[in-house]
MIDOSE-1310 file (N, C-alpha, C; in nm, 2 decimals, decimal comma, always signed):
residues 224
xxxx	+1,57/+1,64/-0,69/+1,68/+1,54/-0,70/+1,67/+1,47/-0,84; +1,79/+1,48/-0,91/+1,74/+1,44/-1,07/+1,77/+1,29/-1,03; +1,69/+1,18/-1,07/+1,72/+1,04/-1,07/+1,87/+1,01/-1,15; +1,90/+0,92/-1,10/+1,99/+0,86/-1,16/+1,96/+0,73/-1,25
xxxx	+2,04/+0,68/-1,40/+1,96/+0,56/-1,43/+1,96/+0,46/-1,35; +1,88/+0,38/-1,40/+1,82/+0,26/-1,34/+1,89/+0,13/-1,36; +2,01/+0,08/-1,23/+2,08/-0,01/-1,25/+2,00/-0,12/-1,31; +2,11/-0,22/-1,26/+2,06/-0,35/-1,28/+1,94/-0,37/-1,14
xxxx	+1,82/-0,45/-1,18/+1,70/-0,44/-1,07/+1,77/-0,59/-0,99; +1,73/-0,55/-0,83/+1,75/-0,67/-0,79/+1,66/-0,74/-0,80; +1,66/-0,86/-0,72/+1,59/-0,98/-0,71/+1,48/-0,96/-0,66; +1,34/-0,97/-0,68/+1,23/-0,95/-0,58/+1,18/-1,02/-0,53
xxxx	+1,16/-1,04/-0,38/+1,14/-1,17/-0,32/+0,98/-1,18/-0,26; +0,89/-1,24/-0,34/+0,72/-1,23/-0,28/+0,69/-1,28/-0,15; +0,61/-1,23/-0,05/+0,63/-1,28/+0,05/+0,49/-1,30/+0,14; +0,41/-1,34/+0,14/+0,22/-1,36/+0,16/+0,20/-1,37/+0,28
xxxx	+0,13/-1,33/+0,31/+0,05/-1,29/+0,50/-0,04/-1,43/+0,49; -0,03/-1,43/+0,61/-0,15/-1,59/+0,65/-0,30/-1,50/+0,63; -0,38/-1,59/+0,52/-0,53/-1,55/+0,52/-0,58/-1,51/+0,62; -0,56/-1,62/+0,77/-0,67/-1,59/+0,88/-0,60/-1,45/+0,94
xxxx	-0,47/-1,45/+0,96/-0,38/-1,34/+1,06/-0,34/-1,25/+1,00; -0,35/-1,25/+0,87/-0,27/-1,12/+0,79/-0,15/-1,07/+0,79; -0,11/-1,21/+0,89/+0,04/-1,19/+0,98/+0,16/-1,26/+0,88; +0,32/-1,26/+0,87/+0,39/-1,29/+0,81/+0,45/-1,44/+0,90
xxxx	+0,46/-1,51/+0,83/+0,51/-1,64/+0,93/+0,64/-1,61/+1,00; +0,68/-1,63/+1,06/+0,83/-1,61/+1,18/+0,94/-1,59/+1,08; +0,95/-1,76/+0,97/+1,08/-1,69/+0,91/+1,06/-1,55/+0,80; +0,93/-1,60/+0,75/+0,95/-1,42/+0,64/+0,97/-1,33/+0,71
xxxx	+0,92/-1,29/+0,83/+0,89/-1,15/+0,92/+1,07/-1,19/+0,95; +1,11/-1,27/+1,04/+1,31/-1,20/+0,98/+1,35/-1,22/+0,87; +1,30/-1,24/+0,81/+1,39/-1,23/+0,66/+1,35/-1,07/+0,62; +1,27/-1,03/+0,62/+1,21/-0,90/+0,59/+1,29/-0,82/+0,66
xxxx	+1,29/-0,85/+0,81/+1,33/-0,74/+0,90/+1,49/-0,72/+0,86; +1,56/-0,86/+0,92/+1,72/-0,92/+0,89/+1,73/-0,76/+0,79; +1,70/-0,77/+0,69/+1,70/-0,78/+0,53/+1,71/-0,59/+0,60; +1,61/-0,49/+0,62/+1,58/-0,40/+0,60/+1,71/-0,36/+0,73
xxxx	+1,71/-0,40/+0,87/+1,85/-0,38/+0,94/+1,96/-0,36/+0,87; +2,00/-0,47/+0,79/+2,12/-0,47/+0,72/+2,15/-0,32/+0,62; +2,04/-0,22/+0,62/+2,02/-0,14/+0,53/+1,94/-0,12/+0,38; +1,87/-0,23/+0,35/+1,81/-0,27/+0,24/+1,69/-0,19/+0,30
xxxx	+1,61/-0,20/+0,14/+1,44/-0,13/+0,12/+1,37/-0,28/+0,13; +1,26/-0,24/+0,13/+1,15/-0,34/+0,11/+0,99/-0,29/+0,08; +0,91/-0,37/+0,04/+0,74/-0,26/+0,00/+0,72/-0,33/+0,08; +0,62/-0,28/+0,16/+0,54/-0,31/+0,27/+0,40/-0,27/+0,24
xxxx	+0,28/-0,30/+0,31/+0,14/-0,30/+0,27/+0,11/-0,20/+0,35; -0,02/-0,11/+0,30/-0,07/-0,04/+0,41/-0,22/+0,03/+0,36; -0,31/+0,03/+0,45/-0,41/+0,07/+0,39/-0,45/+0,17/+0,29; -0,32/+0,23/+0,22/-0,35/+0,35/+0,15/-0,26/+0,24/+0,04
xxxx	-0,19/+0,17/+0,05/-0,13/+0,14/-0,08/+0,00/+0,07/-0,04; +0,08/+0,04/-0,13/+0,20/+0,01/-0,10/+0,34/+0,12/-0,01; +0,39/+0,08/+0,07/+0,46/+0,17/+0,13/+0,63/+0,08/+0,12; +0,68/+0,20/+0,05/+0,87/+0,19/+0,00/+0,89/+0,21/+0,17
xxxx	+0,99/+0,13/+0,21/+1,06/+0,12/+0,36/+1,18/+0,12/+0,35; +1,23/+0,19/+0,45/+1,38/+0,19/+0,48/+1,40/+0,23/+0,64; +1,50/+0,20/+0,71/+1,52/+0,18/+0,85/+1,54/+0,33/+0,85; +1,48/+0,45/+0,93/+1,44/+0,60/+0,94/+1,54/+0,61/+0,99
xxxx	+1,62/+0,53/+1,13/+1,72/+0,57/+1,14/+1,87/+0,56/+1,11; +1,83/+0,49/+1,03/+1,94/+0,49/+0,90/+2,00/+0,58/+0,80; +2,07/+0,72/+0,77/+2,08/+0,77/+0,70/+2,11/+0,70/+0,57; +2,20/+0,64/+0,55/+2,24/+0,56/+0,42/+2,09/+0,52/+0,37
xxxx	+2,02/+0,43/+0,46/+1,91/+0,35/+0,36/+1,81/+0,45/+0,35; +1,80/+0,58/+0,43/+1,73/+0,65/+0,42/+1,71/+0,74/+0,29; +1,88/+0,78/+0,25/+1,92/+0,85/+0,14/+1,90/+0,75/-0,04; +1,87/+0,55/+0,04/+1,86/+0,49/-0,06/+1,74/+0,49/-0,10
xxxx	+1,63/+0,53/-0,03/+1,47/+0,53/-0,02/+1,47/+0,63/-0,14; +1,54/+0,73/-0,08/+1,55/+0,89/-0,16/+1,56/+0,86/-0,28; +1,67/+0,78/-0,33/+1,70/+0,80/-0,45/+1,66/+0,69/-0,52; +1,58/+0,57/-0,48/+1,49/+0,48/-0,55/+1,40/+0,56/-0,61
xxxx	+1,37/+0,65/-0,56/+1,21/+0,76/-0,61/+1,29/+0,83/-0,74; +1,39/+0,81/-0,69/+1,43/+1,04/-0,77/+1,36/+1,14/-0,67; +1,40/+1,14/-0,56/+1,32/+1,24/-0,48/+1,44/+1,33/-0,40; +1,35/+1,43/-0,44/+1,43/+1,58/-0,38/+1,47/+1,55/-0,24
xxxx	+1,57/+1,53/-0,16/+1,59/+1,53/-0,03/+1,54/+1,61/+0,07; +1,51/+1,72/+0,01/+1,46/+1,84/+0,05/+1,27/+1,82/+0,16; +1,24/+1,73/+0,05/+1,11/+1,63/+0,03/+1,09/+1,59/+0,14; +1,11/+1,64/+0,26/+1,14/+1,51/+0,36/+0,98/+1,39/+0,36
xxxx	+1,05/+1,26/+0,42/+0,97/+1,13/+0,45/+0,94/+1,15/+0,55; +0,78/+1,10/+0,60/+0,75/+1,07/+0,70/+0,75/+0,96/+0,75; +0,75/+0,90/+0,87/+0,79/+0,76/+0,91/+0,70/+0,71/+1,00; +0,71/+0,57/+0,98/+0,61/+0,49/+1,05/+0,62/+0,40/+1,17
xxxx	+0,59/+0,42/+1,28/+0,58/+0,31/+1,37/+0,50/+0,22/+1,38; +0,47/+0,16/+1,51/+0,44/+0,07/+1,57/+0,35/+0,08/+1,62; +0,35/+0,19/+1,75/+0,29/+0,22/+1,84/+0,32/+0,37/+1,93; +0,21/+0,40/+1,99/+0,28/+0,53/+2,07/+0,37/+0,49/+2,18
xxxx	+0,44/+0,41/+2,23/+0,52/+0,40/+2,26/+0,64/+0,42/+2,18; +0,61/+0,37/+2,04/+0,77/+0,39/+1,97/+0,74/+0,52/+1,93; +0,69/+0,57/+1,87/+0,67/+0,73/+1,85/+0,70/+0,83/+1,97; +0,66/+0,84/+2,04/+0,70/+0,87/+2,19/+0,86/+0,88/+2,19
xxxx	+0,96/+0,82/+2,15/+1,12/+0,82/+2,11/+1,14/+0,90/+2,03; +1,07/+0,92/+1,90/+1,12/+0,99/+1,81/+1,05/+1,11/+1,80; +0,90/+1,17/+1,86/+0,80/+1,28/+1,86/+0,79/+1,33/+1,98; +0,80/+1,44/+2,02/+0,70/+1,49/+2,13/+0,57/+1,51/+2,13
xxxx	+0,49/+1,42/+2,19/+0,36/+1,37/+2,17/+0,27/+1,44/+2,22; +0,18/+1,55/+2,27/+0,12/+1,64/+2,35/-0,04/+1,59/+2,33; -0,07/+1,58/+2,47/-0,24/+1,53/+2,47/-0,24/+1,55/+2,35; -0,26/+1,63/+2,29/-0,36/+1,65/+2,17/-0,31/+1,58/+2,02
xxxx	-0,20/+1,54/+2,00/-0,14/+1,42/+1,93/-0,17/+1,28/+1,99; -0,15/+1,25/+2,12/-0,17/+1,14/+2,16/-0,33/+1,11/+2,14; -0,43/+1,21/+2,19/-0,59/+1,17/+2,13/-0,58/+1,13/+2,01; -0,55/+1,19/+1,88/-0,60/+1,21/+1,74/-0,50/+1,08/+1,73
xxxx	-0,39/+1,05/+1,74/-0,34/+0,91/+1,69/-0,40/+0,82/+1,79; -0,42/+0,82/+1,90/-0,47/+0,71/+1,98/-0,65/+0,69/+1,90; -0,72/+0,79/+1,85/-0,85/+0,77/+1,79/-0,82/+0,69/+1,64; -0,77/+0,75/+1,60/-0,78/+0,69/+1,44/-0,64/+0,63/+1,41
xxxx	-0,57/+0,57/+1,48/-0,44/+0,50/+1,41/-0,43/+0,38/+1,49; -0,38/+0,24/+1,48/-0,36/+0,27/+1,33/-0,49/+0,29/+1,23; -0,44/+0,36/+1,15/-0,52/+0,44/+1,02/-0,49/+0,50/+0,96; -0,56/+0,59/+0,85/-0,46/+0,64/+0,75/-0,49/+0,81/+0,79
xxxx	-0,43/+0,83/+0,88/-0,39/+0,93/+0,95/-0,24/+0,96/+0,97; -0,14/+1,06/+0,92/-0,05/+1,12/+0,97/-0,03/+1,25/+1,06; +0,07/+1,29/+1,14/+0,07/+1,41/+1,22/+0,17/+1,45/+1,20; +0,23/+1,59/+1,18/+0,30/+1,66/+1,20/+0,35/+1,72/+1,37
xxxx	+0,45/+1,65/+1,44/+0,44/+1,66/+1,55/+0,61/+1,74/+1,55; +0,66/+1,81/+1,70/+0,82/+1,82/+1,72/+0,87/+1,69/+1,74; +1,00/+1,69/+1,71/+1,07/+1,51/+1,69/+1,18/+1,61/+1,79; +1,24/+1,44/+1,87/+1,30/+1,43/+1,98/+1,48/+1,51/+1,91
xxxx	+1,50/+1,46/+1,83/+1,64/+1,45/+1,77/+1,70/+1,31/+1,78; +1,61/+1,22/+1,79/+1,67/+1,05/+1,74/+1,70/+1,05/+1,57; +1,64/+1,12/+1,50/+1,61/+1,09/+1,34/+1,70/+1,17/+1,28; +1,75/+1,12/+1,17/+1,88/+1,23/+1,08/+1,77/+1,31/+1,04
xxxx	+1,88/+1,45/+1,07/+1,84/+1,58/+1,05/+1,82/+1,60/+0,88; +1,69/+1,65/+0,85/+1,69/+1,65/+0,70/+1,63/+1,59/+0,63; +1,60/+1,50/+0,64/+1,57/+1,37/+0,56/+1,42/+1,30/+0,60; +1,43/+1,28/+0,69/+1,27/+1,23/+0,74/+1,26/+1,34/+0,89
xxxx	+1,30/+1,45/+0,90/+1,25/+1,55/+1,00/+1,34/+1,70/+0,93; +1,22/+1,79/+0,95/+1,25/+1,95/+0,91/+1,20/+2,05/+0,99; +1,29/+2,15/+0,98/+1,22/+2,23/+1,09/+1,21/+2,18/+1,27; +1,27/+2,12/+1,30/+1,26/+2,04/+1,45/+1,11/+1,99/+1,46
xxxx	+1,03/+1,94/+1,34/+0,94/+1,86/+1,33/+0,93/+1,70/+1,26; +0,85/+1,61/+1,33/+0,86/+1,45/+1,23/+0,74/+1,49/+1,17; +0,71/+1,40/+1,08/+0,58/+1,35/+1,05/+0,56/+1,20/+1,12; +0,45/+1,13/+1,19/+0,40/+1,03/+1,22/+0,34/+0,94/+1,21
xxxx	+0,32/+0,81/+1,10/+0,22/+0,76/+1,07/+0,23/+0,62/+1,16; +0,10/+0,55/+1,17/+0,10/+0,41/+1,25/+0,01/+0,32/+1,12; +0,05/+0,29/+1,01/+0,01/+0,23/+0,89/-0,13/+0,09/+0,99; -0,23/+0,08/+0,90/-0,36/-0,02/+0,94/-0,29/-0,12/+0,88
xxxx	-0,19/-0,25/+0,90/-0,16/-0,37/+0,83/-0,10/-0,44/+0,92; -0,18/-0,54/+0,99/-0,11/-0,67/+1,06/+0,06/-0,66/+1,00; +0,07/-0,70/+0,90/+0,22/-0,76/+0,88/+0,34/-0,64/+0,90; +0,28/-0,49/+0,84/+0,34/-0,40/+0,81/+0,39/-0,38/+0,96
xxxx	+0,27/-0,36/+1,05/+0,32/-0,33/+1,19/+0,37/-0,44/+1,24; +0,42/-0,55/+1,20/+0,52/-0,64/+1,24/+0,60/-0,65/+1,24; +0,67/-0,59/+1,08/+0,80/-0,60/+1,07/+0,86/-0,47/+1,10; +0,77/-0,36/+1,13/+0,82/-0,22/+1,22/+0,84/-0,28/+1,37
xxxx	+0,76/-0,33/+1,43/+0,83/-0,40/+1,56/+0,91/-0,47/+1,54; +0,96/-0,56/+1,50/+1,06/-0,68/+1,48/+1,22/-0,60/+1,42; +1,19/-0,49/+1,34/+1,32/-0,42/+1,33/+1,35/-0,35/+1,45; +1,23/-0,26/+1,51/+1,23/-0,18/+1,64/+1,29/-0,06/+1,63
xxxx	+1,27/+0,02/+1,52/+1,29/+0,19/+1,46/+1,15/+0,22/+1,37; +1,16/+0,32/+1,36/+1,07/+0,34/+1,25/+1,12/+0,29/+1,08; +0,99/+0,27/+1,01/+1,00/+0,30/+0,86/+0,99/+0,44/+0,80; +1,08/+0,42/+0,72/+0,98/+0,53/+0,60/+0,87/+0,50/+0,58
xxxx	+0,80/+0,66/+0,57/+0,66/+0,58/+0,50/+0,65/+0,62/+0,42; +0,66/+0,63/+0,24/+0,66/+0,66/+0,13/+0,59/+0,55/+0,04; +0,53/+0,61/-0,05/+0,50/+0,58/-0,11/+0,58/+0,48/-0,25; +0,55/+0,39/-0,28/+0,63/+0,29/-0,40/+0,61/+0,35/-0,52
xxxx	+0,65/+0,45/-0,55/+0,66/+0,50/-0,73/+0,77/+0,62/-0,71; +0,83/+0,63/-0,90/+0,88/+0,76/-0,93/+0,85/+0,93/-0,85; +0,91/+0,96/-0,80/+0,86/+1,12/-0,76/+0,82/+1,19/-0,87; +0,68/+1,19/-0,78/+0,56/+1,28/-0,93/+0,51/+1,23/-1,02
xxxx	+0,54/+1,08/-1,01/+0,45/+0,95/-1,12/+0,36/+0,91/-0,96; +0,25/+0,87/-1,04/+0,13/+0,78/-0,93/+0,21/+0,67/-0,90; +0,16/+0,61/-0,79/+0,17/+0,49/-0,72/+0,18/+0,38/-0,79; +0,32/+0,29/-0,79/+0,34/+0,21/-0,86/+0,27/+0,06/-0,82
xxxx	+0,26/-0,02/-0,92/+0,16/-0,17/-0,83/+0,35/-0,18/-0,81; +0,28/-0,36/-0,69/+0,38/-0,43/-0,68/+0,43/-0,56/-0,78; +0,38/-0,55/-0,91/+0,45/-0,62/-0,97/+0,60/-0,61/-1,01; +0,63/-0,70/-1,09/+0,82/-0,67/-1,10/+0,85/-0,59/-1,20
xxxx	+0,76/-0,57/-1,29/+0,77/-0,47/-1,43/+0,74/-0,31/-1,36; +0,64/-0,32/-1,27/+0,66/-0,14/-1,24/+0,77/-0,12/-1,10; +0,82/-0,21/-1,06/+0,86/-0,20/-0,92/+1,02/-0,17/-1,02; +1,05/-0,24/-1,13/+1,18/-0,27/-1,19/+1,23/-0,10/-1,23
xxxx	+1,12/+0,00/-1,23/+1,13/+0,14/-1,31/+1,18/+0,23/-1,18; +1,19/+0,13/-1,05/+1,23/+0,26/-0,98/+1,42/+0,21/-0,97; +1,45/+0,34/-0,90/+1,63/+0,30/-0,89/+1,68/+0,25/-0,79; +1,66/+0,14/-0,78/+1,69/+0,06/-0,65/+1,85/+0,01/-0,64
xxxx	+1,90/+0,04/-0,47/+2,03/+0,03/-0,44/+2,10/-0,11/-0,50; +2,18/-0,07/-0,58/+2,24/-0,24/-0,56/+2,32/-0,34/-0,42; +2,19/-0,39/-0,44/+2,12/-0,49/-0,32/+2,10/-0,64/-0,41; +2,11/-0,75/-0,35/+2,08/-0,89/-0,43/+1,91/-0,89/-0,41
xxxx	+1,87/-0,87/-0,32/+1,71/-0,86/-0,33/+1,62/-0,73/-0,26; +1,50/-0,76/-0,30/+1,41/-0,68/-0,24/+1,29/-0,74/-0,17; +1,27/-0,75/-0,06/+1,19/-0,77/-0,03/+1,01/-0,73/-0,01; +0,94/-0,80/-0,09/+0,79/-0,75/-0,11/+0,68/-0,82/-0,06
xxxx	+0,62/-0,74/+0,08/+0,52/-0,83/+0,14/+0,41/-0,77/+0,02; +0,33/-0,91/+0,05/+0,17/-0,92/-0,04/+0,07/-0,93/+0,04; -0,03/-0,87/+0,06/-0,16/-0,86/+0,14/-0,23/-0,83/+0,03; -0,34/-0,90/+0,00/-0,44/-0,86/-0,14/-0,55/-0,78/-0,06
xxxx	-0,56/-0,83/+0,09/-0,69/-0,70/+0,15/-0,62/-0,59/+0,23; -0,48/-0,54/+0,20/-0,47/-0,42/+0,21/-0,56/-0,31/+0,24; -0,56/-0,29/+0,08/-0,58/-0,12/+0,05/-0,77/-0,10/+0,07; -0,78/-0,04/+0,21/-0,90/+0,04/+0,17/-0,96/+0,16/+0,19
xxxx	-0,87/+0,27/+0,14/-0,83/+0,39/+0,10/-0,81/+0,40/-0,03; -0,86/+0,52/-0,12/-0,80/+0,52/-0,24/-0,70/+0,63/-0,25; -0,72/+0,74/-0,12/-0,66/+0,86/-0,09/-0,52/+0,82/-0,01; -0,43/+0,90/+0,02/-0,32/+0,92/+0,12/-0,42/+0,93/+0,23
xxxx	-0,30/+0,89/+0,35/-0,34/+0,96/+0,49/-0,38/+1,11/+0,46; -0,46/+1,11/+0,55/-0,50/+1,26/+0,60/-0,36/+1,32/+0,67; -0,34/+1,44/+0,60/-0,17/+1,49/+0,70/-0,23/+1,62/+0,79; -0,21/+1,59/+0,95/-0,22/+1,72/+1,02/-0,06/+1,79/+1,07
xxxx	-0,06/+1,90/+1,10/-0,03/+1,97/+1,19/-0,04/+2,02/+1,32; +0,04/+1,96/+1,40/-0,01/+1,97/+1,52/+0,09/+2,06/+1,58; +0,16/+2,12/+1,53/+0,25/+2,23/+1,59/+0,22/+2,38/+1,64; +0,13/+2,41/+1,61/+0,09/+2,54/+1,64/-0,05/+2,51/+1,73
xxxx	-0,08/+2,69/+1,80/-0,18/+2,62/+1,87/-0,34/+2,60/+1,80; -0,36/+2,56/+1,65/-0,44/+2,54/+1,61/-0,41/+2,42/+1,52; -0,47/+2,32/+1,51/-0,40/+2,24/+1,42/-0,44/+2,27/+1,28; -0,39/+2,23/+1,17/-0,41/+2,21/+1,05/-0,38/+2,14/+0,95
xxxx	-0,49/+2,05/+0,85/-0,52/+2,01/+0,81/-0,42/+2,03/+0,66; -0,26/+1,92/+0,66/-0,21/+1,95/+0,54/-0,28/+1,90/+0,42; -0,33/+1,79/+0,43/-0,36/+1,72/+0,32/-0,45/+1,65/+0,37; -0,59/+1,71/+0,29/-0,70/+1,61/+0,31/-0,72/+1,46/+0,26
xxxx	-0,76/+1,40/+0,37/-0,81/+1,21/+0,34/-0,88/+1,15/+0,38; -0,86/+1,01/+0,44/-1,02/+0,96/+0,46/-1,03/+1,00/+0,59; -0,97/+1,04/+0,73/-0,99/+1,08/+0,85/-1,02/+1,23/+0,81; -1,16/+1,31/+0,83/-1,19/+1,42/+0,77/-1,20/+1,49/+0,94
xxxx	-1,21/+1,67/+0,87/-1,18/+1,74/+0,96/-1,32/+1,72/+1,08; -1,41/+1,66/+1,00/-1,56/+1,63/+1,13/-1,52/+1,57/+1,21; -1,45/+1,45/+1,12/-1,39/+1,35/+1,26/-1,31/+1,35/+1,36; -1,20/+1,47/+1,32/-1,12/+1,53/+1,39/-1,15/+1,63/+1,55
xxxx	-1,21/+1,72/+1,50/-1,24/+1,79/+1,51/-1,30/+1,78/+1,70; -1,38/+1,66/+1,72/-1,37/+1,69/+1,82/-1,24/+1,64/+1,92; -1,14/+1,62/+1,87/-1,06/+1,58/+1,94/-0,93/+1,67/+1,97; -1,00/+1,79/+1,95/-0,89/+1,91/+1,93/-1,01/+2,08/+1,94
């Protein structure tokens, strides 16, 4: 998907987790959520890095996620809940997904699981498969319950450029919808991953291991 230029950047709105709780105070966490409902993006924290968000079952903000990146649609996003209860809506979860995310998530673990048909076709599911992540971040997993859908879970940079920080000079290089703001949670003890989630496959009757990370195949392994 060729980018388009880079309007005018909205407004970026900083937004800090409580030291002791890691948690977003009442009004940020709806202003965040409010904000992302309405169809807006937002960066959210997560142990692997910053994660670009948009309401998964959103096509519009989902297609705006897309094209903040310059990203091939084709590309599909995987998405983030809450909990296996909310995943459970949108994946068919089989013992052997429910073990490996009930062991290591949240964490930086994703699964390739079959999706219900709640999610636009294309976009964040392919093949009658989702991807699944449950991101490690008090706040992150707050404002995925408080919207009550999943996120995207993508990464905050150009498609095919590294991970952008959350300052306003690298955040300003992506093509963001015109929107009056953006909202950007800050957690400084985030990240402690330098890698992506580990990506499995859980659709066949062997799983496999798309993309190695910090949840390794030893770890796995007995859980399958």
């Amino acid at each position: 998907m060729a980018a388009a230029p880079a309007g005018p950047s909205p407004e970026f709105v900083y937004v800090g987790v409580s030291k002791r709780s890691r948690l977003l105070s009442l009004a940020d966490l709806d202003a965040v959520a409010q904000s992302l409902v309405a169809g807006s993006l937002a960066v959210l924290p997560t142990e692997t890095g910053a994660m670009l968000a948009a309401m998964a079952t959103s096509e519009p903000a989902v297609r705006a996620a897309f094209a903040a990146k310059g990203r091939d649609p084709a590309a599909v996003m995987h998405v983030a809940c809450a909990s296996l209860s909310m995943a459970r809506r949108y994946a068919h979860l089989d013992a052997r997904a429910i073990a490996v995310l009930g062991a290591f998530t949240p964490g930086p673990l994703s699964v390739v699981v079959p999706q219900t048909g709640a999610l636009p076709d294309g976009l964040v599911t392919v093949d009658g498969t989702v991807g699944i992540r449950v991101p490690d971040n008090p706040a992150t997993l707050q404002v995925i319950s408080a919207v009550g859908v999943p996120l995207t879970a993508t990464s905050v940079n150009l498609s095919g450029q590294p991970s952008a920080s959350v300052e306003p000079a690298a955040l300003r290089a992506l093509h963001w919808p015109a929107v009056d703001r953006i909202y950007v949670v800050v957690d400084d003890e985030a990240v402690a991953f330098s890698a992506p989630s580990t990506l499995v496959r859980l659709t066949g009757p062997e799983p496999e291991i798309l993309r190695p990370g910090p949840v390794t195949a030893e770890m796995l392994r007995e859980y399958w």
